[in-house]
C-alpha positions as CSV (number, residue, x, y, z in Angstrom):
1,X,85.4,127.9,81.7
2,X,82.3,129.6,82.2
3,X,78.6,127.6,82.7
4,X,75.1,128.3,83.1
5,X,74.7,131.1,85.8
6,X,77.9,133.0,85.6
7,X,79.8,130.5,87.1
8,X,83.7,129.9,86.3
9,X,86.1,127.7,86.9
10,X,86.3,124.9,90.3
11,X,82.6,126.1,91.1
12,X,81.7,125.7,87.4
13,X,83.2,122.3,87.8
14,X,81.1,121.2,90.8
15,X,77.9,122.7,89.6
16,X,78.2,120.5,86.7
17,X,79.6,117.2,88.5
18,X,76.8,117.5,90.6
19,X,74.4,117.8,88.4
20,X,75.5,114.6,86.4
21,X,75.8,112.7,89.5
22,X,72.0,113.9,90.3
23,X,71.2,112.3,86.7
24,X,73.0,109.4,87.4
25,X,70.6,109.1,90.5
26,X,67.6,109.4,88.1
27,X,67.4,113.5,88.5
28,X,64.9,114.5,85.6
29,X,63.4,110.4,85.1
30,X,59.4,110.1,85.2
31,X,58.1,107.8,88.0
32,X,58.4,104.4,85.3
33,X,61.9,105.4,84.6
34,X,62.7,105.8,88.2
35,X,61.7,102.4,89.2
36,X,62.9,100.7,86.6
37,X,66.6,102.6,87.9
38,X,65.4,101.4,91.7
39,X,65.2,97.8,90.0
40,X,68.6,98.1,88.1
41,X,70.1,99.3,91.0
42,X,68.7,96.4,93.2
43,X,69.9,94.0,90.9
44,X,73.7,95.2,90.9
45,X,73.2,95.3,94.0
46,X,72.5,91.6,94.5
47,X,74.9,90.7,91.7
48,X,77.9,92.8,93.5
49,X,77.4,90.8,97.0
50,X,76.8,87.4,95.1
51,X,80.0,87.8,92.9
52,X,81.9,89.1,96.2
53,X,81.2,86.3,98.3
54,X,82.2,83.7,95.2
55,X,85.2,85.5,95.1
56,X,85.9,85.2,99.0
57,X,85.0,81.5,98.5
58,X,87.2,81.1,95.5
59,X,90.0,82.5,97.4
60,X,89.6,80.6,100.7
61,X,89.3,77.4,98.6
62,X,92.4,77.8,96.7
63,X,94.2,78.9,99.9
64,X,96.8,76.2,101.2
65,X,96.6,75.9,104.8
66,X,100.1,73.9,106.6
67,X,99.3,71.9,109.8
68,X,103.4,71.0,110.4
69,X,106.4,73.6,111.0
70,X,108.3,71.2,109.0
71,X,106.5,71.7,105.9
72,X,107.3,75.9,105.5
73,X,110.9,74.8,105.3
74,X,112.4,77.1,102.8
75,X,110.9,80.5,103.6
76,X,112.5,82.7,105.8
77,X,110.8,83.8,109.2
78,X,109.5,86.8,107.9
79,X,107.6,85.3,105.1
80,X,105.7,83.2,107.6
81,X,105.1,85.7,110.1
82,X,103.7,87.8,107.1
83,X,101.6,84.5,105.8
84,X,100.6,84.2,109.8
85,X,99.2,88.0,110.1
86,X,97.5,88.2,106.7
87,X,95.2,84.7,108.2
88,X,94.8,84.9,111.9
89,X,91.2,83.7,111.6
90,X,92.0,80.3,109.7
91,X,93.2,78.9,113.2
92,X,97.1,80.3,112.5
93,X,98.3,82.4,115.3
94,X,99.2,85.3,113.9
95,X,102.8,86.9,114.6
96,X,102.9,90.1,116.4
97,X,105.4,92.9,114.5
């Protein structure tokens, strides 16, 4: 694989992944097209954290929290030690390993 400049192969490569990621980061856009990509960008931006934090709030809604020992009967003692250290911070005291 030979490109532009006499490179060949890996360095041929990472000239041109560079060079797409430097168009992908609006490389080569006139000033309009470049704000419009700063706007874009902002707005996946925004969008990203908004559907994040719905999706942490989805997740802590549908968890099920257990206030008695009595009611994990069933599941073994490493199930709830697992169930203890993956939610420390909902008030469960979390089992050392």
């Amino acid at each position: 694989m030979e490109a532009a400049g006499g490179l060949h192969g890996e360095r041929a490569r990472l000239s041109s992944e560079t060079l797409r990621s430097f168009r992908r980061a609006g490389a080569g856009l006139d000033p309009a097209q470049k704000e419009r990509l700063r706007e874009l960008n902002a707005e996946i931006s925004a969008l990203s954290t908004r559907y994040s934090t719905a999706l942490l709030a989805g997740m802590n809604d549908a968890a099920v929290h257990f206030e008695e020992a009595a009611d994990l009967e069933g599941l073994s003692e490493a199930e709830i030690a697992s169930a203890a250290r993956r939610q420390p911070s909902q008030g469960t005291t979390a089992a050392t390993s």
